[in-house]
DOMIPA-294332 format. One line per field, with one value per atom (N, C-alpha, C): z, y, x; residue number from 1. Coordinates in pm, whole numbers, plus 50000, padded with zeros to 5 digits. Atoms other than C-alpha are relative to their C-alpha. Layout:
up = (Z,...)
north = (Y,...)
east = (X,...)
pavo = (NUM,...)
***
This chain:
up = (49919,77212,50109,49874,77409,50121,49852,77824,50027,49976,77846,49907,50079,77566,50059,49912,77725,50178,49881,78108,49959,50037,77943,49944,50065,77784,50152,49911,78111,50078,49941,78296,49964,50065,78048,50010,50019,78044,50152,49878,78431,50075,49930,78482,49914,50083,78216,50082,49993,78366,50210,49842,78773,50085,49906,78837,49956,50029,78658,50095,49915,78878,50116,49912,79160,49999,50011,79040,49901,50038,78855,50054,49915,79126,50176,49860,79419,50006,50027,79329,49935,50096,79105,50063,49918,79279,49882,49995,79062,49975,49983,79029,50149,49880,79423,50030,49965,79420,49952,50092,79168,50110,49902,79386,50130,49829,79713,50004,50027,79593,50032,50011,79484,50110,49895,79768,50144,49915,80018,49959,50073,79824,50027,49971,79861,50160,49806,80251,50057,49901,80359,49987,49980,80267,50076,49947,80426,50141,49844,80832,50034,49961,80979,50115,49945,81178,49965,50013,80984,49919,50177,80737,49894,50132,80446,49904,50112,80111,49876,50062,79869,49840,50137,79504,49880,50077,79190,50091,49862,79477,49968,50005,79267,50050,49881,79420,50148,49862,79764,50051,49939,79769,50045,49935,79884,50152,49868,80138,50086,49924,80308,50057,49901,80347,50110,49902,80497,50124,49925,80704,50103,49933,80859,50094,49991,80935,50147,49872,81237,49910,50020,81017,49923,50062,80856,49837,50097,80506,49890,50082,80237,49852,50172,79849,49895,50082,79547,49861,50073,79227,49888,50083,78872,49945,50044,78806,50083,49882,78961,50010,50010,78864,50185,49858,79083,50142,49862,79368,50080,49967,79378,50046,49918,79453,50124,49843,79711,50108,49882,79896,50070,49979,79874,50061,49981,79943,50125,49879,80246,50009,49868,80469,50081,49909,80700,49936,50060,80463,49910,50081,80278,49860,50130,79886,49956,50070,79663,49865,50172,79280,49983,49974,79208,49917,50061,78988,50105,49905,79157,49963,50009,78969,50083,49963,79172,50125,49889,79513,50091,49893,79714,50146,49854,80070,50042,49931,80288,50012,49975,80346,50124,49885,80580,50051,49921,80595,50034,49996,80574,50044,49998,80716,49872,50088,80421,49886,50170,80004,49969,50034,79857,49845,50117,79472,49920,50085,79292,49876,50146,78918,49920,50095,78825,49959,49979,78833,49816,50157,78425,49898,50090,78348,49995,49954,78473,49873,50109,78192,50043,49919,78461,50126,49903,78718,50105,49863,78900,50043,49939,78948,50109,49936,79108,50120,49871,79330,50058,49883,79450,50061,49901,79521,50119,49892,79732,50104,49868,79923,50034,49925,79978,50100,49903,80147,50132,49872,80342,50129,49856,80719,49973,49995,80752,50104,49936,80835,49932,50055,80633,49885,50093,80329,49900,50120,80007,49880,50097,79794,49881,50133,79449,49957,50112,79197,49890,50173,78831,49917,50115,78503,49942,50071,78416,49875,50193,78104,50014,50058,77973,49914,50130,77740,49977,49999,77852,49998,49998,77874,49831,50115,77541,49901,50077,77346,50023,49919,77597,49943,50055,77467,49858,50133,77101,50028,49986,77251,50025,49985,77428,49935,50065,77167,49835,50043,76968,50040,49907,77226,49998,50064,77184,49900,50107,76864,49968,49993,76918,50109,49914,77160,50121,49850,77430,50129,49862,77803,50128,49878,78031,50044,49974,78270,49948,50068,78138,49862,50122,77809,49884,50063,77609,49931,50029,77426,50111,49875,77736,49987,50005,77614,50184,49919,77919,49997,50008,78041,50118,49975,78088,50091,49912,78388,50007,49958,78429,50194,49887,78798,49989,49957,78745,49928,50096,78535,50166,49878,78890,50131,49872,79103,49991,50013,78961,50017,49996,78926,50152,49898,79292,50097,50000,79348,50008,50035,79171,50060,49963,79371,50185,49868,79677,50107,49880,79858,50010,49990,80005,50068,49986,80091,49892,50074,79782,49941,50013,79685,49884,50078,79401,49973,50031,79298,49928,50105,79028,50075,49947,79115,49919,50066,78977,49877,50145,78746,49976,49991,78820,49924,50084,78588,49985,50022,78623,49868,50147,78258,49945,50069,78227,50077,50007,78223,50083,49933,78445,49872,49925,78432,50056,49984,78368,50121,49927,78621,50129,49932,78885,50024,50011,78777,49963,49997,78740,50176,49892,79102,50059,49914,79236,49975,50024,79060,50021,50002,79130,50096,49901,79457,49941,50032,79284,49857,50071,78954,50043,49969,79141,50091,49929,79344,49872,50067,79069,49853,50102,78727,49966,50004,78795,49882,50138,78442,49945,50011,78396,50061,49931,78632,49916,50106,78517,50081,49959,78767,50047,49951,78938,50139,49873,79302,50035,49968,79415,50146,49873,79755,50023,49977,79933,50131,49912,80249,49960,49993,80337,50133,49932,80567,50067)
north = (50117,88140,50042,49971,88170,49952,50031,88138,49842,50152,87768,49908,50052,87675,49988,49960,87823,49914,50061,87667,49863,50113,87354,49954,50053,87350,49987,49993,87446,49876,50121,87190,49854,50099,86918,49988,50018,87059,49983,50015,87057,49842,50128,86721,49885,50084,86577,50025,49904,86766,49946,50020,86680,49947,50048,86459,50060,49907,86659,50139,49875,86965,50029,50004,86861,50043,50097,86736,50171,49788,87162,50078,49947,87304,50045,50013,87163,49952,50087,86857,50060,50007,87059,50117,49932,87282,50154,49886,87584,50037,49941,87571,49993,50016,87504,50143,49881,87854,50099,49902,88040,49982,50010,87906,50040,49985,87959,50154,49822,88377,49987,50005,88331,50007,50039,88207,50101,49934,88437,50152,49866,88760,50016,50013,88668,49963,50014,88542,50077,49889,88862,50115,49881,89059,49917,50046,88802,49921,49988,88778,49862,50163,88441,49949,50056,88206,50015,49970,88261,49895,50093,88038,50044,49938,88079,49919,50091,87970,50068,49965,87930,49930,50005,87986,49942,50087,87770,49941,50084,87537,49900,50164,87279,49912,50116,87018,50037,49929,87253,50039,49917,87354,50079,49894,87686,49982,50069,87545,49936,50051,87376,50114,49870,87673,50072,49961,87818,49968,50063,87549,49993,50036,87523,50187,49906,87906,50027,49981,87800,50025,50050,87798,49941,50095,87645,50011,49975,87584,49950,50057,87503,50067,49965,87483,49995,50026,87523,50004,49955,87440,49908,50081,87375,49858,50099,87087,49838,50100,86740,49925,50066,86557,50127,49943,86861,49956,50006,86800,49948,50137,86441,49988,49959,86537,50068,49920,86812,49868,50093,86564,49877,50108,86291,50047,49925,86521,50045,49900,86739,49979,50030,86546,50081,49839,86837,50095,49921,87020,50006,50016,87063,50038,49970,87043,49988,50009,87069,50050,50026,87109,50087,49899,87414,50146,49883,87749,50147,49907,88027,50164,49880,88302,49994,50032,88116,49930,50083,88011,49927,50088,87744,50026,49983,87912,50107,49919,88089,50190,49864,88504,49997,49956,88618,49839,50163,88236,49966,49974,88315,50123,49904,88561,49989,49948,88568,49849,50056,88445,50010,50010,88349,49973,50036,88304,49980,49993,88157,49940,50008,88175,49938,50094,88060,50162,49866,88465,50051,49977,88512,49858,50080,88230,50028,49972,88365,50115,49904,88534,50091,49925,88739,50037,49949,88883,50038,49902,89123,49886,50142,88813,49963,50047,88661,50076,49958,88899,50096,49983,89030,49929,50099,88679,49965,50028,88659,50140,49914,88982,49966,50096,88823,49907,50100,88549,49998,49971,88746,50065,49959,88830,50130,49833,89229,50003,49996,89294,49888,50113,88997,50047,50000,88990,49923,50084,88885,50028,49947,88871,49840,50085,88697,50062,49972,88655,49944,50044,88643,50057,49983,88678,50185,49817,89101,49992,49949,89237,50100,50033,89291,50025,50020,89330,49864,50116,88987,49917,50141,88824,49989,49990,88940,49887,50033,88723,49798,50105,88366,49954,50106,88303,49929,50037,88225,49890,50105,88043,49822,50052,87858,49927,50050,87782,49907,50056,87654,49880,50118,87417,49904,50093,87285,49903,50094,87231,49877,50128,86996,49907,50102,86833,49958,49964,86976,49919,50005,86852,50074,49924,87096,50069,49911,87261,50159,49831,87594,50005,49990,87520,49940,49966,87613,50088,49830,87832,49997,49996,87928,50126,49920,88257,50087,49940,88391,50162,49837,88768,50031,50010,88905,50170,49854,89271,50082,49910,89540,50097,49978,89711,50089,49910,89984,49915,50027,89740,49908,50056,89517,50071,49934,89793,50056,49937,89928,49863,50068,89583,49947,50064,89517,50163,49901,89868,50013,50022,89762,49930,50064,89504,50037,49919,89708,49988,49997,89673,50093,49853,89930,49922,50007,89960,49929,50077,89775,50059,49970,89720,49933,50108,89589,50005,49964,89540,49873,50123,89333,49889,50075,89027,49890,50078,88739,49988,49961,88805,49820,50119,88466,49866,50106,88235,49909,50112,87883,49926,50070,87821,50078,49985,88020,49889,50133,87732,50081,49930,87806,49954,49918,87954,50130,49896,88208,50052,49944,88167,50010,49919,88187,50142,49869,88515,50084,49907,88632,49963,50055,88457,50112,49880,88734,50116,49821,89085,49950,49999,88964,50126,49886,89222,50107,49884,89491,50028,50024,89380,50104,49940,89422,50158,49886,89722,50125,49897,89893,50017,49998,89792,49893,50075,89660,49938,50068,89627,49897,50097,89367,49845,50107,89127,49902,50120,88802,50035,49996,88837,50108,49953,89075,49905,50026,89055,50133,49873,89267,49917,50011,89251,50123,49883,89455,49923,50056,89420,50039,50011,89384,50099,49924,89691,49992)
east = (50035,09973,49901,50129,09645,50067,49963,09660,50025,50053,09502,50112,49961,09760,50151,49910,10066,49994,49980,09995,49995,49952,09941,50119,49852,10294,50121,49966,10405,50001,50005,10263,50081,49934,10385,50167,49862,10717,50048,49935,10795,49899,50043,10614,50114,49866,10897,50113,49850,11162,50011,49990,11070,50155,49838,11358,50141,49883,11579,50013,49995,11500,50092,49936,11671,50173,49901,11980,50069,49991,11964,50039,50037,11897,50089,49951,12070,50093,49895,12297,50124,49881,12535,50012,50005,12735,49985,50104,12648,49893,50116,12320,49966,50027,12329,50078,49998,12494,49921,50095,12306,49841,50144,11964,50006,49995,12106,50025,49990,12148,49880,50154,11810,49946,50058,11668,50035,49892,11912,49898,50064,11750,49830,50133,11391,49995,50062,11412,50030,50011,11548,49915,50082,11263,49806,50086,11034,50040,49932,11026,49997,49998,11087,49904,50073,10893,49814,50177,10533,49954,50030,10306,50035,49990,10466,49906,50055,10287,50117,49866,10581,49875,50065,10367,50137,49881,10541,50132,49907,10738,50079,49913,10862,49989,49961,11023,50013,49980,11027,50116,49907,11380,50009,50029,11260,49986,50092,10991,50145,49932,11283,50110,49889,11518,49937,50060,11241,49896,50052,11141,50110,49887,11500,49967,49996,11438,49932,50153,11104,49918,50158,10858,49914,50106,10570,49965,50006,10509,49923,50058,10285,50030,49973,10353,49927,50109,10154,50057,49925,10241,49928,50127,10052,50067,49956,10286,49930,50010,10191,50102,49873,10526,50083,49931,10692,49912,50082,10431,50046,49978,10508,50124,49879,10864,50016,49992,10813,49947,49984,10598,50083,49957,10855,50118,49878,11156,49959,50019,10983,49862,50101,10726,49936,50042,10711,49925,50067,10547,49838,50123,10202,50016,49966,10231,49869,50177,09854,50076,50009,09850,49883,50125,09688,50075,49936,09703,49999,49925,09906,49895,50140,09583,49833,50105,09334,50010,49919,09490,49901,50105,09281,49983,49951,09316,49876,50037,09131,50063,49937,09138,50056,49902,09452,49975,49948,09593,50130,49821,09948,50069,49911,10179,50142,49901,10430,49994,50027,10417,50133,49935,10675,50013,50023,10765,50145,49896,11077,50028,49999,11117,49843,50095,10762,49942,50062,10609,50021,50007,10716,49889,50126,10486,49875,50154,10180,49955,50116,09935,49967,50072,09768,50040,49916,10003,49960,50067,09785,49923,50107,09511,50074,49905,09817,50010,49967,09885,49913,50109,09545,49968,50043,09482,50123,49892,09828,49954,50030,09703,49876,50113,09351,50056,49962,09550,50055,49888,09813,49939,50063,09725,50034,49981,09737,50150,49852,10107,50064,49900,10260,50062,49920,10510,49978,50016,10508,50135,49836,10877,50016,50002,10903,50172,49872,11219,49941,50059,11118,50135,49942,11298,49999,49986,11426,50036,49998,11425,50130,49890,11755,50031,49909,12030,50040,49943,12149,49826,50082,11841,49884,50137,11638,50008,50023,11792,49998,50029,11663,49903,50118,11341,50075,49975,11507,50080,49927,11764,49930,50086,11499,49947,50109,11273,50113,49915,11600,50037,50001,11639,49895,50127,11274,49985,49997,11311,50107,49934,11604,49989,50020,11440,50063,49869,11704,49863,50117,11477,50113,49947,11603,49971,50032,11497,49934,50060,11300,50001,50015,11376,49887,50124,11092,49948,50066,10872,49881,50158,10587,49904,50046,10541,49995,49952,10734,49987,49965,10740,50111,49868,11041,49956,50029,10992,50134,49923,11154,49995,50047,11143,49895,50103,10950,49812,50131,10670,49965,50077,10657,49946,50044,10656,49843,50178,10302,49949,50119,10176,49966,49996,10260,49871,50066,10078,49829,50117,09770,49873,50058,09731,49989,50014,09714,50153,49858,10088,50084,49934,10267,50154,49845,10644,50080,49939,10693,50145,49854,11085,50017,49946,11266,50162,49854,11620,50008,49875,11828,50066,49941,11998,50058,49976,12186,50095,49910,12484,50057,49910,12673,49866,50122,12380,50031,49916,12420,50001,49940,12442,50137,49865,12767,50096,49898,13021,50137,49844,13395,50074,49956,13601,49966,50085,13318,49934,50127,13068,50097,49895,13356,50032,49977,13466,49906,50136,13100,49946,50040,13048,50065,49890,13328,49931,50060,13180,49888,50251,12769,50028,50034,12793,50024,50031,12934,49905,50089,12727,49910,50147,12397,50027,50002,12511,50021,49922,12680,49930,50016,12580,49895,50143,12212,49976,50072,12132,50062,49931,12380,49913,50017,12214,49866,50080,11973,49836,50154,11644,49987,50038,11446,49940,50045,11348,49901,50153,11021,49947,50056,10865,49902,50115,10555,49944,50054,10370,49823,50157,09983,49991,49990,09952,49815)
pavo = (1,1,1,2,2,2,3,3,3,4,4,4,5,5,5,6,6,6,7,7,7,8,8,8,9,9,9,10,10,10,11,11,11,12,12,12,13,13,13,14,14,14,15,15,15,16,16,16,17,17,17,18,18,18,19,19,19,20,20,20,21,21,21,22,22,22,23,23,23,24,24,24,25,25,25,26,26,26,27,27,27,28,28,28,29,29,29,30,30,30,31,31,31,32,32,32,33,33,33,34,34,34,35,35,35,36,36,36,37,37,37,38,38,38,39,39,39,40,40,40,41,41,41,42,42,42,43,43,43,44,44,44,45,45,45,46,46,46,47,47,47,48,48,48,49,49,49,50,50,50,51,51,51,52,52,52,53,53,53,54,54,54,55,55,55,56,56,56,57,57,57,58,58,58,59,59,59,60,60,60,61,61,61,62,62,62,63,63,63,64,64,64,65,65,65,66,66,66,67,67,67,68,68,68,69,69,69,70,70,70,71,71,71,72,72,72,73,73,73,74,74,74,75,75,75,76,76,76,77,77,77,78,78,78,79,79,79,80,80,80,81,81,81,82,82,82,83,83,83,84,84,84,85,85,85,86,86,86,87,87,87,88,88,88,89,89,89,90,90,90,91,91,91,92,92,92,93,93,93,94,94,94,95,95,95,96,96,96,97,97,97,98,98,98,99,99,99,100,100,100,101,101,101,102,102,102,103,103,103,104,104,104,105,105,105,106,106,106,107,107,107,108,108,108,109,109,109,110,110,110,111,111,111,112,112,112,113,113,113,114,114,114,115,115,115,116,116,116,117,117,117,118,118,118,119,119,119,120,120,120,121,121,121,122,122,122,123,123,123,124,124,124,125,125,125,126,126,126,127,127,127,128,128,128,129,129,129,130,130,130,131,131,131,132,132,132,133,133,133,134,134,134,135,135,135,136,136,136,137,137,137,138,138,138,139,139,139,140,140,140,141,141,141,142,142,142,143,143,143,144,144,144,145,145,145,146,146,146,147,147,147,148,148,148,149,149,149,150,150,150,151,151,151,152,152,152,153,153,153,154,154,154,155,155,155,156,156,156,157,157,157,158,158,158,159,159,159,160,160,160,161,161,161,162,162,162,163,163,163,164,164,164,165,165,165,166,166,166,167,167,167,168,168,168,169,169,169,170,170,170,171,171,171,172,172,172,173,173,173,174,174,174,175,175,175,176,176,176,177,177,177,178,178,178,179,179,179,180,180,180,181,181,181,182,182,182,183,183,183,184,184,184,185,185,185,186,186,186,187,187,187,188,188,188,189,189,189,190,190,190,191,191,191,192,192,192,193,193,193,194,194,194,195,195,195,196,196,196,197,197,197,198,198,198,199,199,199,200,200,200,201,201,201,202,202,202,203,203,203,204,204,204,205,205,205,206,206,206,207,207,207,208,208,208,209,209,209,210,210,210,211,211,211,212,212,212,213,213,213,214,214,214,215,215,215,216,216,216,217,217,217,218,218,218,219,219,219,220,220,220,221,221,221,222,222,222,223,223,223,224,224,224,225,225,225,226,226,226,227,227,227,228,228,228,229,229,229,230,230,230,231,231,231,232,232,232,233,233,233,234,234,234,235,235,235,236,236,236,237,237,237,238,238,238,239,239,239,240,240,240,241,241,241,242,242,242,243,243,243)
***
């Protein structure tokens, strides 16, 4: 599946899926835990009170945690269905429609980038994140969560693309021609793109598609999970500064 072929499925599929996102995401209480890890994991490696630009933003559930935080926020995201939500959901904020390899902003416009779950869609990674250190002020942060590569996760795209074909509409489910990282494959590409102190670690055992009594008793071992038995866990988290 070529690039142009792939972001267009993308697009299509999260402009179907918009009002469902929420209701994924936030409304049900475990995907309102599974996101609120997420989200918890990525804002402590990025400092509070700065412009953030929160790349693939969705509907802005992010943008709002880290608006409650002091500070400012703008979102970018190639969907326009999601847009149309962020702006309707979070006023306070600036939302545009725009690809996350080609960012519409000015050099050093933001003290700290943000990125949750859109970073395995992207064709061109490093693009991505030379243009997020073009953007970032000298001294700012930049911390993403994407999709790790796995014992548990290898066998997602199939499931995925099983789902397609029955015409499942849910959330992520798709073929997009996703990439699935390992830490040491984000830590060079975060490298490449010139950032130093870069970090990564595992995260995410408790997945809000395991059903309870499961995701309960995966909700209890996630800490020692990710501390103990990393390779178990569902995402990666990577961070780096602009020195």
């Amino acid at each position: 599946m070529n690039n142009k072929k792939s972001a267009n499925r993308v697009i299509a599929h999260y402009n179907d899926v918009a009002d469902q996102y929420d209701q994924r995401y936030d409304h049900r209480e475990r995907g309102r835990i599974y996101y609120d890890h997420i989200c918890q994991q990525v804002r402590q490696e990025l400092p509070d009170g700065e412009d953030l630009l929160d790349i693939g933003c969705g509907t802005g559930l992010f943008a709002s945690r880290y608006y409650d935080s002091g500070g400012s926020v703008t979102g970018i995201d190639i969907s326009s269905g999601m847009v149309e939500r962020a702006v309707q959901n979070h006023p306070y904020a600036v939302f545009v429609i725009g690809n996350a390899e080609l960012l519409p902003f000015a050099d050093e416009s933001f003290g700290a980038v943000a990125s949750l779950l859109a970073f395995s869609y992207l064709q061109n990674p490093v693009m991505m994140l030379k243009d997020v250190y073009r953007i970032l002020k000298p001294g700012g942060s930049v911390a993403l969560c994407t999709l790790g590569k796995s014992l548990l996760t290898s066998g997602v795209p199939t499931v995925y693309r099983v789902g397609e074909h029955f015409n499942l509409k849910r959330v992520g489910v798709g073929a997009f021609n996703e990439r699935y990282y390992t830490e040491e494959e984000l830590s060079s590409l975060f490298s490449m793109a010139g950032f130093e102190r870069v970090k990564t670690k595992k995260c995410s055992f408790a997945h809000l598609n395991l059903m309870n009594p499961i995701f309960s008793v995966a909700r209890m071992v996630e800490p020692f999970i990710e501390q103990r038995i990393p390779q178990l866990a569902y995402n990666i988290v990577a961070s780096g500064k602009k020195l």
